[in-house]
N, C-alpha and C positions, 0 to 999 in steps of 0.2 A: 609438736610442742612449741608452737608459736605467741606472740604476745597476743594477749586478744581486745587490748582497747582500753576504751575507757573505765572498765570495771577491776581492772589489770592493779597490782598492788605498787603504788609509786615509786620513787626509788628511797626511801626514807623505809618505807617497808610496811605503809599505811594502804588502808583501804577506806577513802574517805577518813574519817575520823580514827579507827577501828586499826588494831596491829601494832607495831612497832617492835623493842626487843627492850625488857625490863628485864632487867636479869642481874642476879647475885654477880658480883666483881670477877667472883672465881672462874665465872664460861666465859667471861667477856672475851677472853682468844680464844676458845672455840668454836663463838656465833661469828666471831670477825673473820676466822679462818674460812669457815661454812661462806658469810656473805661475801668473802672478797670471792669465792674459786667456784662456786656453786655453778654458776652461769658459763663459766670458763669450761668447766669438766662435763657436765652433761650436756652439753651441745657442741663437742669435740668428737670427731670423726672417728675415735676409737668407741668413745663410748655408746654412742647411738647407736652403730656398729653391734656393739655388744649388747645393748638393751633389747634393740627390736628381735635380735636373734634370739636372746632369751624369752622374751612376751611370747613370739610365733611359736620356737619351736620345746620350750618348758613350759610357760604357762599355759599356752592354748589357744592363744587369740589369733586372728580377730574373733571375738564372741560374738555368736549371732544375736540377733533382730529378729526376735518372735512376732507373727503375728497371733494374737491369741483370738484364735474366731469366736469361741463361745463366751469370754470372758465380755469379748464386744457386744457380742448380743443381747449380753444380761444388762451391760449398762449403756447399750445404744449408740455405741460410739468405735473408732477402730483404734482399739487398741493394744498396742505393741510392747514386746517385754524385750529391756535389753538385758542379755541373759550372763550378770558378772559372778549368778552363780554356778557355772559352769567352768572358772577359773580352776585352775589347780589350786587345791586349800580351799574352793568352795566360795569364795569372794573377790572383790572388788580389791581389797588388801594387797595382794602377792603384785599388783602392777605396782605400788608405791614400795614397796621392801628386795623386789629386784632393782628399780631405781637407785635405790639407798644404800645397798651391800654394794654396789659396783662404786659410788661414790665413796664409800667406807673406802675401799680397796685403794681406790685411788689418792685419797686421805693418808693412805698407810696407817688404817686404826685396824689394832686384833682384835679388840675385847667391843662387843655387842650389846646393849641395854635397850629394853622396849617396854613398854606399858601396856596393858589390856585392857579389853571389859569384858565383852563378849569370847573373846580369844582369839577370835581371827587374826588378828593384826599376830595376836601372839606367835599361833601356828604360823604364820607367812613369815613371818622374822626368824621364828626356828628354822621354819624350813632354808630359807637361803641362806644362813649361816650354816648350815650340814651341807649344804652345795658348794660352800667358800672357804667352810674348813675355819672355820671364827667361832671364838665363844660366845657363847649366848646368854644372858640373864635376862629374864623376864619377871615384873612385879604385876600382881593379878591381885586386886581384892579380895579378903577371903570369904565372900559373901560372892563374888564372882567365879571363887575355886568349887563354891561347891553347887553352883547354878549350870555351871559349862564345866563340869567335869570330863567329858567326852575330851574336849578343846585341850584340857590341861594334858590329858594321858597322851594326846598328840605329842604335846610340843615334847614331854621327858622324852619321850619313844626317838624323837627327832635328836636328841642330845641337848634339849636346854634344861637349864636351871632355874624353875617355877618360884617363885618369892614369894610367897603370902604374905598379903599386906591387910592388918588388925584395925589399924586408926581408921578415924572419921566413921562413914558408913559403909567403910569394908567394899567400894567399888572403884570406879574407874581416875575419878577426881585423886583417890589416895593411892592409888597404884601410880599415876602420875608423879606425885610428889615423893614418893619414896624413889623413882627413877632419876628426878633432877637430883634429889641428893647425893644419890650413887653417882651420879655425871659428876657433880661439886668435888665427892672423893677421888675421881679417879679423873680428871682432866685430861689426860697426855695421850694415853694407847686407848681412848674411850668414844665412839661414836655410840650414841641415843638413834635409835632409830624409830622417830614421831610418827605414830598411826593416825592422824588424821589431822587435818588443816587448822591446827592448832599449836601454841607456841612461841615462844619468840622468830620476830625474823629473821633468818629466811624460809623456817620451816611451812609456813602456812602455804608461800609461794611454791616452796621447791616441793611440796605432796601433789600442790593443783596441777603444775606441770605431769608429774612421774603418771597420776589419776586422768590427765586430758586425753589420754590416747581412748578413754569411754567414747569421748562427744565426737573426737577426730573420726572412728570408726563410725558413728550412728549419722553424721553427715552423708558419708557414699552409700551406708544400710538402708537409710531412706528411698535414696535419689532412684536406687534400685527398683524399689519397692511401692515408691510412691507416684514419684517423678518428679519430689522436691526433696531437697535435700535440710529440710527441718519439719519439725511436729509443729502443732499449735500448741500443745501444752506437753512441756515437760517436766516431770513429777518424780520427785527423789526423796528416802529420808534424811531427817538430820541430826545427829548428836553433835559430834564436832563438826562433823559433814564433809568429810572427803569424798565420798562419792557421789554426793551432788555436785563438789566444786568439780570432782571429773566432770559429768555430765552434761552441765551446764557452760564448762568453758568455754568453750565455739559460739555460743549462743548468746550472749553475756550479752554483745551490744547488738541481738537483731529482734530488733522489738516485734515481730513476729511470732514471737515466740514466749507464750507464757510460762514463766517459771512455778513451779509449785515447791514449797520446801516444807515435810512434813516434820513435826514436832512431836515428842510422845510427852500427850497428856495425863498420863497414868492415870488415877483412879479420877481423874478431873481437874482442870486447870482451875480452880477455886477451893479442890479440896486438903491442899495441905500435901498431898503427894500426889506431884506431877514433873515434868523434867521438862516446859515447854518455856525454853530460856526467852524466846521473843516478846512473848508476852507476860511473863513474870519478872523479865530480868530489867537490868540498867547497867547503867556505863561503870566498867569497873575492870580492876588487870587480877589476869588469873595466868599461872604457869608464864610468864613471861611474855604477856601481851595484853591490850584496852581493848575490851569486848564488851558484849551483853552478858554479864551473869547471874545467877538467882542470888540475891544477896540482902540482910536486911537493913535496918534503919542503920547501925552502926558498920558496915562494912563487913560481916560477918556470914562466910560461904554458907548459904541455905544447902541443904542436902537436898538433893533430887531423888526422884525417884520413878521408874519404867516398872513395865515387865518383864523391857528388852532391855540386857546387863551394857547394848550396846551405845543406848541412848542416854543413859541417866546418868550425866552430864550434865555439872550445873551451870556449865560458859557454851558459847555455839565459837567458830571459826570464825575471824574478822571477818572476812569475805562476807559470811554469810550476815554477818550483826547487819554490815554495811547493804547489803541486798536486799534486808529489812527494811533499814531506815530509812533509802533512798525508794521506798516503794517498787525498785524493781524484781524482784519478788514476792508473790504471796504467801502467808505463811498459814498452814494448816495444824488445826491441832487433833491429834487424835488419841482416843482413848485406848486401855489395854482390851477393853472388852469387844471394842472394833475391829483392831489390829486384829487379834485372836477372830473374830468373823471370818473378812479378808481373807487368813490363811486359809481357814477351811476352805473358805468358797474357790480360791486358785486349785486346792487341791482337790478339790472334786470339779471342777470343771474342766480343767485343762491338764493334771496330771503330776504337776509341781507344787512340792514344797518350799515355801519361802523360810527365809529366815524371819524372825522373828521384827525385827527390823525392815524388815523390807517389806513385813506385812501390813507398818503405819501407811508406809507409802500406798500400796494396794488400796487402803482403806478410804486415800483420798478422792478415790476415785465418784465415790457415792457423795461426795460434797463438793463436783463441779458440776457445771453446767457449759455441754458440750454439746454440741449437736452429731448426727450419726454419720455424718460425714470426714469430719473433724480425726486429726489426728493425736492419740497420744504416746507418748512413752514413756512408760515405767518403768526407771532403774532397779531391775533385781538384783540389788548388790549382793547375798549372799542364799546359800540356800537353809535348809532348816533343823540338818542333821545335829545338828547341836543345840537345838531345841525344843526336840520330841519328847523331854520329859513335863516341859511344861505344856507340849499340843496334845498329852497321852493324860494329861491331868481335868482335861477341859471337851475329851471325848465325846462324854455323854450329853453335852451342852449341847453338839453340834450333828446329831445323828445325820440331819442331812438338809442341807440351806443352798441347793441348786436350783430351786422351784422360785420361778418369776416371782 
């Protein structure tokens, strides 16, 4: 978890234009507590100590660097799966939530708060809290309670407290804001545990770091494998985008290395429901931070919309706005009925179910141009078990799409 350069968040807590910490009066010594000690605590010889021990020998990492031969051969190219749905909990999540609980700890907060969409973050936050012996409250949109039902019966069974949240359009944006408020009411014994690179600062920073151990790992997975120790193109999705910011951290400033950041365009980026904040969105502060969000002539949050509860988000992570606007990044937009392809064809090719989310990413694959030499890697942040009610709905769509 080291600095990685000039893409690195300033000390003001900006990323280029992008970040900072806007925030109601009431956290203001909470975010100040978080930024003065943040830096201090997780890169203290107890805690790393303690973290790497948990990632190795709880979570399961290091996660392997698949090479996917067939997968290469249908799109002519060598391409690599880095496998974060193999994590314990199934995602890329549980690296930033064992981060966060040990910082809690350290903090001396009891009482645990977290926001959903898809649930992962949720289950990951449950779960280390039943490992630390901390209360949990989770807000989950109720439109996202009843899409990841699987997710939510986790997190009860885990010992947390599911909050159904009614407002707005019942997903991840208002599960958000019911969180900050809870954070507002309860100040003192109350650490928020932010699922993805979003927030005020120092939250965006302090996910990228806990999430870098992805890129730190796929640096030596390569070098192995390859005999260099980076891809040409590496290809991640993005709702707030923690696990791109993992993946890409290391990489940030070697221009060797093409970024990809996939966007879900739900039913189309011009049709009125789509979640692809890059190119719908503008400069504007959401949850406590100046980002890109979907928003209209007066300032007023555009609802988004996916098919992934994961993506439909209607702000991206500074980082990412910033990655945008600086052109080092390319950003993709991909539809649900693509995403939905992708899965299938991962899983009949090579045997894996993705998450629903990680199938935008997959999907970008058919909208580069790589040559068969050429290395890529696809972050599979998550896998798909919590999404087989909507890949059991679109079955007959897909009897069988392995044929060149």
């Amino acid at each position: 978890m080291k600095d990685s350069g000039t893409y690195n968040v300033d000390r003001e807590g900006f990323y280029g234009p992008y970040g900072g910490a806007f925030i109601p009066e009431m956290l203001y010594p909470n975010i100040r507590e978080l930024e003065e000690r943040y830096l201090e605590i997780i890169y203290s010889e107890t805690f790393q100590s303690d973290f790497k021990s948990l990632l190795m020998d709880y979570v399961g990492r290091p996660t392997p660097l698949y090479h996917a031969k067939r997968l290469s051969e249908h799109f002519r190219g060598q391409v690599f799966l880095k496998r974060e749905d193999l994590n314990h909990t199934g995602a890329h999540k549980i690296n930033n939530t064992v981060g966060q609980i040990l910082l809690a700890q350290h903090l001396g907060k009891r009482r645990i708060i977290a926001e959903t969409g898809a649930g992962q973050h949720g289950v990951a936050t449950a779960t280390v809290c039943a490992l630390a012996g901390l209360e949990c409250i989770v807000y989950m949109g109720a439109l996202d309670v009843a899409r990841q039902s699987p997710n939510v019966h986790k997190m009860k069974m885990l010992g947390a407290e599911v909050r159904s949240v009614h407002s707005g359009n019942k997903t991840l944006k208002d599960a958000t804001n019911e969180a900050i408020r809870d954070w507002i009411n309860h100040p003192v014994d109350t650490h928020y545990i932010i699922g993805s690179v979003v927030g005020p600062h120092p939250y965006p920073d302090m996910v990228t770091r806990f999430q870098s151990v992805i890129s730190e790992e796929m640096k030596s997975q390569l070098l192995e494998k390859t005999g260099r120790d980076h891809p040409d193109y590496l290809v991640a999705c993005v709702g707030g985008g923690s696990n791109a910011a993992g993946a890409y951290y290391h990489y940030l400033d070697d221009a060797r290395v093409k970024l990809i950041s996939v966007e879900a365009a739900g039913h189309g980026v011009d049709s009125g429901e789509s979640a692809a904040t890059t190119t719908l969105g503008s400069d504007g502060i959401i949850h406590g931070s100046r980002t890109l969000l979907m928003q209209d002539a007066d300032g007023q949050i555009t609802e988004p919309y996916s098919i992934s509860a994961g993506l439909d988000y209607p702000g991206v992570g500074p980082i990412h706005a910033w990655l945008a606007k600086s052109g080092r990044a390319s950003m993709v937009n991909v539809e649900d009925k693509e995403a939905l392809e992708a899965a299938f064809l991962l899983t009949r090719l090579e045997g894996i179910i993705p998450a629903l989310e990680s199938a935008h990413a997959l999907a970008a694959l058919a909208k580069l141009d790589f040559g068969p030499e050429q290395n890529i890697v696809v972050n599979l942040s998550g896998r798909g078990d919590k999404d087989m009610e909507a890949y059991s709905s679109h079955l007959q769509e897909y009897p069988n799409n392995t044929e060149e």
